[in-house]
VOVEX-236595 format. One record per atom (N, C-alpha, C): residue in one letter; x, y, z. Coordinates in pm, 1 decimal, always signed. Example, Ala and Ser with C-alpha at 12.3 -4.5 7.8 and 13.67 -1.06 7.14 Angstrom:
% VOVEX-236595
R  rest        c1        c2        c3
R     A   +1319.0    -569.0    +780.0
R     A   +1230.0    -450.0    +780.0
R     A   +1320.0    -330.0    +780.0
R     S   +1285.0    -225.0    +708.0
R     S   +1367.0    -106.0    +714.0
R     S   +1290.0      +3.0    +787.0
//
This chain:
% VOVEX-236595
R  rest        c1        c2        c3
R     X   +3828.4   -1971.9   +5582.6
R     X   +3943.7   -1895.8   +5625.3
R     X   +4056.0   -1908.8   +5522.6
R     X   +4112.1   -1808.8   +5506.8
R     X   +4224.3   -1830.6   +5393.5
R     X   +4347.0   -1719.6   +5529.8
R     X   +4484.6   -1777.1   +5468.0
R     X   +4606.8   -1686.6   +5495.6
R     X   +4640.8   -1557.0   +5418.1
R     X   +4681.3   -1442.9   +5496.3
R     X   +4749.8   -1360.1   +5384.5
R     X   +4878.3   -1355.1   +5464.3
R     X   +5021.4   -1292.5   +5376.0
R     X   +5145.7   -1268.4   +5449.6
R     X   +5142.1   -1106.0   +5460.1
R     X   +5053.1   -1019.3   +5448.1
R     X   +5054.3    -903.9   +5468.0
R     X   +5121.8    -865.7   +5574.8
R     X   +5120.6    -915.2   +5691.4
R     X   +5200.7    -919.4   +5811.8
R     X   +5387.0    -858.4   +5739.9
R     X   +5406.7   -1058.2   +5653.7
R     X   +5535.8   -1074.1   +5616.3
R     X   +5573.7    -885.2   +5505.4
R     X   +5511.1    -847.8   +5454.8
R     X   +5529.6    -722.2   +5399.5
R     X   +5596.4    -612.7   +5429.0
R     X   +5442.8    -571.6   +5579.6
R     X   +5470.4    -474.7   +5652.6
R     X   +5607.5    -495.1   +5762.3
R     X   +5682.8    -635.1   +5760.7
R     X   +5777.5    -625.7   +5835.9
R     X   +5872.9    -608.1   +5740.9
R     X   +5943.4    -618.6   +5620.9
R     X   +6001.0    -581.9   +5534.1
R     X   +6016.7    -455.2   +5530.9
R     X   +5905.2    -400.4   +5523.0
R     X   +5887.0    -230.0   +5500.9
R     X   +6010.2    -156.9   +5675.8
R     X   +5919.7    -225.3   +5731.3
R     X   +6004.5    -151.3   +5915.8
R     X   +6127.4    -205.6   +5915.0
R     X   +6227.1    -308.7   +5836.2
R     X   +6300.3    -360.3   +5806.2
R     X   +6399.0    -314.3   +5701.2
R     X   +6362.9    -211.0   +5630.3
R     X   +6447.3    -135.2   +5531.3
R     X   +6448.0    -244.1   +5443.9
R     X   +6369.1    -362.9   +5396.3
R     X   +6426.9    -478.8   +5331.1
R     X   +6342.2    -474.9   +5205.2
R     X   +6385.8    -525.5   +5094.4
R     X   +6288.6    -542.1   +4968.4
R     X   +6292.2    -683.0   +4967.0
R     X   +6197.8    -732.2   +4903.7
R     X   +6139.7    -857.3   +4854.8
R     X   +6260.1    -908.0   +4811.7
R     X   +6343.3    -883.8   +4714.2
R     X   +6456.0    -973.4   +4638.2
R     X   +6520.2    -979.6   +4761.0
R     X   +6582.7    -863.7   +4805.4
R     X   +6696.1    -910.7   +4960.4
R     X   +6642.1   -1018.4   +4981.3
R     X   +6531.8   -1003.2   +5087.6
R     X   +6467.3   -1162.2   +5162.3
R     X   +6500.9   -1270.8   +5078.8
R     X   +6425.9   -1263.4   +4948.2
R     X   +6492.8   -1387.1   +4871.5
R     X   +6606.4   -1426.6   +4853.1
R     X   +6721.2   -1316.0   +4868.7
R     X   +6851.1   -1357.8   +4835.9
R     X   +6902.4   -1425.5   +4938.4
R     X   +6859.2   -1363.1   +5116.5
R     X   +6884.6   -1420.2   +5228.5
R     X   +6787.6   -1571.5   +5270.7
R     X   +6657.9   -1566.2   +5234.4
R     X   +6610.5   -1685.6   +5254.8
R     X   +6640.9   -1777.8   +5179.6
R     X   +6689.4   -1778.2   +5058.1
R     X   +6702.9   -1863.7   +4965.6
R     X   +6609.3   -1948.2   +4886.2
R     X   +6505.7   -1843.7   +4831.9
R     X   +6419.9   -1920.7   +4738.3
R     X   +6371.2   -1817.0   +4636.4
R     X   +6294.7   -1895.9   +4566.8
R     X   +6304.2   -1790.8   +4375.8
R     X   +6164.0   -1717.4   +4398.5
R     X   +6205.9   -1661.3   +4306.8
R     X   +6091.1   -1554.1   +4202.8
R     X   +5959.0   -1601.2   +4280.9
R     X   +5934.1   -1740.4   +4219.5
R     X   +5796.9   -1764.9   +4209.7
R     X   +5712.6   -1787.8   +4340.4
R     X   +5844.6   -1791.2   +4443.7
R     X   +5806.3   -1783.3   +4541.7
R     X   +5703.4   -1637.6   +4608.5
R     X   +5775.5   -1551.3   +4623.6
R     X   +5782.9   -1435.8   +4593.8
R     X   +5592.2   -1386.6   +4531.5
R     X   +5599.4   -1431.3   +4424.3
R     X   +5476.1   -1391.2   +4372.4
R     X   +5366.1   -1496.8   +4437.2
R     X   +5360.7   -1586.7   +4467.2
R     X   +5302.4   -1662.8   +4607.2
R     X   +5285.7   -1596.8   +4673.4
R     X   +5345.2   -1533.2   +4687.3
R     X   +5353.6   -1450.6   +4907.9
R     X   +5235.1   -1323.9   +4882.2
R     X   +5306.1   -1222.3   +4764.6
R     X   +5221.0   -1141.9   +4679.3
R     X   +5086.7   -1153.1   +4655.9
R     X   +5060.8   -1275.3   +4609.4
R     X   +4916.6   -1314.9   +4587.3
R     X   +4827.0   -1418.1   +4649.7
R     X   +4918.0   -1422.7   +4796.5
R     X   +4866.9   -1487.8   +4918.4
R     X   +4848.0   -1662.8   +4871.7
R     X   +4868.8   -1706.1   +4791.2
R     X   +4872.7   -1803.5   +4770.8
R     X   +4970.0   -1929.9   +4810.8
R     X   +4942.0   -2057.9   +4817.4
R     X   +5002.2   -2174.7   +4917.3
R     X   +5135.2   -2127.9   +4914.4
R     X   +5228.3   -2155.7   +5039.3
R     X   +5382.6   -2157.8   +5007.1
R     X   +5417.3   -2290.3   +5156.8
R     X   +5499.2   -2363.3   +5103.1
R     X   +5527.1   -2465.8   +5171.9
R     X   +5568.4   -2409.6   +5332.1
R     X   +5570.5   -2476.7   +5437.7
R     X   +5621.8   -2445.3   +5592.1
R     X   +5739.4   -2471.0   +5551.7
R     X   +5817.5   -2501.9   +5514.3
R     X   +5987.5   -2526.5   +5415.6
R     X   +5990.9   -2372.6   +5435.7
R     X   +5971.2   -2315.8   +5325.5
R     X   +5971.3   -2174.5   +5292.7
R     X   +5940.9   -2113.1   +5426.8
R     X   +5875.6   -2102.7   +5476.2
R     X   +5795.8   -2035.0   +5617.7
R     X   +5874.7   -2034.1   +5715.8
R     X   +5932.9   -2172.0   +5736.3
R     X   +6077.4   -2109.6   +5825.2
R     X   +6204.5   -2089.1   +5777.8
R     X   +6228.0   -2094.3   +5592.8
R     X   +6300.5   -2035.1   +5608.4
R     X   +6311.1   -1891.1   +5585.4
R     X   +6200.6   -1789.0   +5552.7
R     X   +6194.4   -1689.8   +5597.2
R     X   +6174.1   -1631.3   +5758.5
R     X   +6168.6   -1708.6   +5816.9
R     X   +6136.6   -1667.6   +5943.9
R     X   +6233.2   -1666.2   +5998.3
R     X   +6380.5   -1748.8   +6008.1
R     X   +6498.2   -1752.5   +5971.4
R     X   +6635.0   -1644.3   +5963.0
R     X   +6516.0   -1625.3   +5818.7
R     X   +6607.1   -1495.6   +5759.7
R     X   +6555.2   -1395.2   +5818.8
R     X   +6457.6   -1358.5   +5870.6
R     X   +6407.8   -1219.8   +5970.8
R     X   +6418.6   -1237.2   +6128.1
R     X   +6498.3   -1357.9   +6144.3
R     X   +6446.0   -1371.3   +6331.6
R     X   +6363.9   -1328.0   +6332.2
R     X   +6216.4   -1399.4   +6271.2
R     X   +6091.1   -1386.7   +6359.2
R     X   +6048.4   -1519.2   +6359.6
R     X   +5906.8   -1472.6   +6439.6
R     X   +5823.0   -1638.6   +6438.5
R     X   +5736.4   -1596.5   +6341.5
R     X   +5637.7   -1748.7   +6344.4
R     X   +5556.1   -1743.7   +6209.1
R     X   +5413.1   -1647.9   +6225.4
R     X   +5397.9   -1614.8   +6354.7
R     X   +5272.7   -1515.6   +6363.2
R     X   +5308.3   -1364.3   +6321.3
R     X   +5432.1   -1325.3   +6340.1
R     X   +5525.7   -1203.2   +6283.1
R     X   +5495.8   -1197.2   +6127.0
R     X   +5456.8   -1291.1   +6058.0
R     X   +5449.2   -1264.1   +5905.2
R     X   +5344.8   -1317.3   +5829.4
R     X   +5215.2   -1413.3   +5896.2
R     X   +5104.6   -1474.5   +5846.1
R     X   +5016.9   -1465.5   +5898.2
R     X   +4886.8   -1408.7   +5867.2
R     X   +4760.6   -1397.3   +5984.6
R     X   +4649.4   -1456.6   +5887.2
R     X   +4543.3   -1516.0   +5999.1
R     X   +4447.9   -1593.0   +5902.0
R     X   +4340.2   -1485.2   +5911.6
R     X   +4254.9   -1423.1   +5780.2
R     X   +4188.3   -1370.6   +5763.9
R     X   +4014.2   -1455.3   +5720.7
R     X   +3939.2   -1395.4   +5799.1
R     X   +3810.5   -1472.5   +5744.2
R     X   +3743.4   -1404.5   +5575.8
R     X   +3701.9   -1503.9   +5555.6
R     X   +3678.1   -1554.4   +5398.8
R     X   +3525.6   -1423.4   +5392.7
//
């Protein structure tokens, strides 16, 4: 099983929001960012604090997809 944030995307999109906004409101960099992009690890740090910055919970932006 691996994670994707595809979820976290498509709520951006219904959100009028771009990727940098979120970053500017969650408060974390670039490289974060390209993590999320390429589904790769991002700390629960990060996870709520995007979740945070969108009033959502963490099922609103991460779903586990089978391998």
């Amino acid at each position: 099983m691996a994670i994707t944030y595809r979820k976290l995307f498509h709520l951006l999109i219904d959100k009028n929001m771009s990727v940098s906004d979120l970053q500017k409101k969650a408060g974390y960099s670039a490289n974060i960012s390209t993590r999320l992009k390429n589904d790769n690890y991002v700390s629960l740090e990060t996870i709520e604090k995007i979740c945070r910055a969108l009033n959502c919970k963490i099922e609103d932006i991460i779903e586990i997809k089978e391998d």
